[in-house]
N, CA and C atoms as a LAMMPS dump frame, in Angstrom:
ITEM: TIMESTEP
0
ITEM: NUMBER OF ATOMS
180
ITEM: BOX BOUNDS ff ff ff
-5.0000000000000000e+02 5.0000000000000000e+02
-5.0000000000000000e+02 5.0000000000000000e+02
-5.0000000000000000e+02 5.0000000000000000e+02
ITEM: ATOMS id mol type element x y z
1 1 1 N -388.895 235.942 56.363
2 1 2 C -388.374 237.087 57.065
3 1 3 C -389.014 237.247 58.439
4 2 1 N -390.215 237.225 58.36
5 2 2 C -390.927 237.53 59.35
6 2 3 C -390.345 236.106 60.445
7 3 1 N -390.294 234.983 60.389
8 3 2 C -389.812 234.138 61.176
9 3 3 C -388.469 234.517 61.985
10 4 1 N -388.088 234.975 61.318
11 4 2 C -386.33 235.489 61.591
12 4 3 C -386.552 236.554 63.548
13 5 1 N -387.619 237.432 62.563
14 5 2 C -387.958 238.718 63.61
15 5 3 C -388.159 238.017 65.352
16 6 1 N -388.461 237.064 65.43
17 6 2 C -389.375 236.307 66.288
18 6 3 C -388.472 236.315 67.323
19 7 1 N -386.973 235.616 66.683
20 7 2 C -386.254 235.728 68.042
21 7 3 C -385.23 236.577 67.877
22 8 1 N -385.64 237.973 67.628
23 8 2 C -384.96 238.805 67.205
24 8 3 C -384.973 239.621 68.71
25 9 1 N -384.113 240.35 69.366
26 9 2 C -384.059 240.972 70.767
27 9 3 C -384.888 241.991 70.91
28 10 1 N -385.807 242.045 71.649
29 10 2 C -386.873 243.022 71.295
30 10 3 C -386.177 244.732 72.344
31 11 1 N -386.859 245.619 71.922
32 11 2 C -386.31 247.009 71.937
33 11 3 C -386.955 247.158 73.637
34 12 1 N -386.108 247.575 74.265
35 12 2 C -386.56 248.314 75.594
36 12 3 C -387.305 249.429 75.284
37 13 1 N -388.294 249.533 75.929
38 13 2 C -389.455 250.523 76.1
39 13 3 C -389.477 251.742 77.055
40 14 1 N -389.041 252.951 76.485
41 14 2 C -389.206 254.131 76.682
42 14 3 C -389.367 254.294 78.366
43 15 1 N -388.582 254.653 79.285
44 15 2 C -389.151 255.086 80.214
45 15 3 C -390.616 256.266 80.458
46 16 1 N -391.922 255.815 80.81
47 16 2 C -392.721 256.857 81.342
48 16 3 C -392.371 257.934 81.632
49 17 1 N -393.665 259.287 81.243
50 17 2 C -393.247 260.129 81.834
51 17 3 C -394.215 260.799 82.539
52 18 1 N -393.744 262.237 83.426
53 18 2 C -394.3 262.801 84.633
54 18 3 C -396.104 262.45 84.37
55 19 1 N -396.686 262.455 83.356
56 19 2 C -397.913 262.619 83.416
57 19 3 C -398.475 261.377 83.581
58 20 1 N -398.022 260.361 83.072
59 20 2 C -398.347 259.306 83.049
60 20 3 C -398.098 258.706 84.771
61 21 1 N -397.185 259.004 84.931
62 21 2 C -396.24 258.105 86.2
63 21 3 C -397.684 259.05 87.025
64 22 1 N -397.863 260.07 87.175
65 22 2 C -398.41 260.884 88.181
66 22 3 C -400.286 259.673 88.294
67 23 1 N -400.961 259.736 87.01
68 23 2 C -402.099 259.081 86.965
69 23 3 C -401.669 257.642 87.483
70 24 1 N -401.278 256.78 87.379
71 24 2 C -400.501 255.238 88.018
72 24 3 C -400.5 255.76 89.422
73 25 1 N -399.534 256.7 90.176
74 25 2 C -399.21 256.372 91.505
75 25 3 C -400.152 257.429 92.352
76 26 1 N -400.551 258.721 91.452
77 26 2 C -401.057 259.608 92.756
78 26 3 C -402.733 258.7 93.429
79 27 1 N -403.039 259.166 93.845
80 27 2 C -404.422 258.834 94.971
81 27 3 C -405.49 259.135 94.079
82 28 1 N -406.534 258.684 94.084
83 28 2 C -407.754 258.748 93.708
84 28 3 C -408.584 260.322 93.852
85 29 1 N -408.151 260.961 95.039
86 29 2 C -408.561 262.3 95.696
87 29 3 C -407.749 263.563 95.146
88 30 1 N -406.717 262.928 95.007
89 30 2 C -405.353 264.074 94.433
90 30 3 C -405.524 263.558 92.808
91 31 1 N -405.969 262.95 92.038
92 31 2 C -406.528 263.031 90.725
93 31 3 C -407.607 263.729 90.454
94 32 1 N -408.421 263.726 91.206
95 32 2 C -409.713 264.261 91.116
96 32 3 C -409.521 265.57 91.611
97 33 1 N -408.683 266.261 92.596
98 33 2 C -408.539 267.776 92.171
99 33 3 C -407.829 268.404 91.735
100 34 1 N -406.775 267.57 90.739
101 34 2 C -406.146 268.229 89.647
102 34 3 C -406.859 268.573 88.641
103 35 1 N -407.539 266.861 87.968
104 35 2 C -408.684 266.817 86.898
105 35 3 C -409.212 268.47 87.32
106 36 1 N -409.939 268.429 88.751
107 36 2 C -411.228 269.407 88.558
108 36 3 C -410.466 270.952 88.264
109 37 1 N -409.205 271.021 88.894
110 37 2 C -408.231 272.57 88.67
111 37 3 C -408.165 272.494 86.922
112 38 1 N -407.997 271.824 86.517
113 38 2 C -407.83 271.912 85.373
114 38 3 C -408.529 271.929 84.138
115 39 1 N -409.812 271.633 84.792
116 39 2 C -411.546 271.949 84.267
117 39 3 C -411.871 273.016 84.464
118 40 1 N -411.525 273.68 85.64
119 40 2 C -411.463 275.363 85.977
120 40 3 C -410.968 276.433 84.946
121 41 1 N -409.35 275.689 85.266
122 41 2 C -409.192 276.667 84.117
123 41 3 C -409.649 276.813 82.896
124 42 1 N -409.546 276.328 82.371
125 42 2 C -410.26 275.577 81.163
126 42 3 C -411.207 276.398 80.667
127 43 1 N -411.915 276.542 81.58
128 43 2 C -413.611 276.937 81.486
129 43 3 C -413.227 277.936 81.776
130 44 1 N -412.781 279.18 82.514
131 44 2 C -412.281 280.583 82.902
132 44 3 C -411.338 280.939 81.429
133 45 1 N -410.817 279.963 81.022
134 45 2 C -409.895 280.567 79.112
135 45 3 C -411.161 280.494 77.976
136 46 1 N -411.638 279.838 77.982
137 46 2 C -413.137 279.674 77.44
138 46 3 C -414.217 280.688 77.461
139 47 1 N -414.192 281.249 78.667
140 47 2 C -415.028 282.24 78.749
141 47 3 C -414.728 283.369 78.329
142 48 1 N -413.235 283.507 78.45
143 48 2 C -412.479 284.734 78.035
144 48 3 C -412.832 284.745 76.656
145 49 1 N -412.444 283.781 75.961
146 49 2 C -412.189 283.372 74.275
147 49 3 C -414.02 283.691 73.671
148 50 1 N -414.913 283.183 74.521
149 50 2 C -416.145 283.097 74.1
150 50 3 C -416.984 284.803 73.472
151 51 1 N -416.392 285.939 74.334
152 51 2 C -417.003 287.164 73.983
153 51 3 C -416.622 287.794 72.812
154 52 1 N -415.072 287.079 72.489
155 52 2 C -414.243 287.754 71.555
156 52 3 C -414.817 287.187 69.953
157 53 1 N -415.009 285.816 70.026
158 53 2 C -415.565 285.361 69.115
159 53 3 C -416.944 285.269 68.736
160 54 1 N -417.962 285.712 69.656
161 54 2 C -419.494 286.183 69.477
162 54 3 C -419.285 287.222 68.57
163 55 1 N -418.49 288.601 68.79
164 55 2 C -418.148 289.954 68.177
165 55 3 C -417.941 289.828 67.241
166 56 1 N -417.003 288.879 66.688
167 56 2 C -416.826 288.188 65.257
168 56 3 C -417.525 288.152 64.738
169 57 1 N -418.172 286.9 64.964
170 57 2 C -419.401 286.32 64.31
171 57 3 C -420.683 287.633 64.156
172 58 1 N -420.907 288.325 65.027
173 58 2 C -421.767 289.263 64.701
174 58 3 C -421.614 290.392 64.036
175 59 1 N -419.791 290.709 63.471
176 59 2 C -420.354 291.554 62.717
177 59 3 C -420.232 291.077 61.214
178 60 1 N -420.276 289.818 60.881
179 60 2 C -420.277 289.539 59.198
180 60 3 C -421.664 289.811 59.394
């Protein structure tokens, strides 16, 4: 069976998408301040999330 597969027509592959295509073509400089915008936020939802769940934890 497996011999058969071999010259069997193989499947076209998914066109890429925006996120991917963006890391491949954007610039080295324009990666690095998306990455860092997006470490920002990140860390600003985190901080939010962080007081709510101390309160938790402190009152069991």
């Amino acid at each position: 069976m497996k011999l058969f597969n071999l010259f069997r027509k193989t499947e076209q592959k998914e066109k890429s998408g925006k996120f991917s295509d963006f890391f491949l073509h954007a610039s080295e400089r324009r990666k690095e301040e998306i990455l860092k915008e997006a470490a920002h936020k990140a860390n600003e939802e985190q901080r939010k999330v962080f007081p709510k769940s101390h309160l938790k934890t402190r009152a069991r």
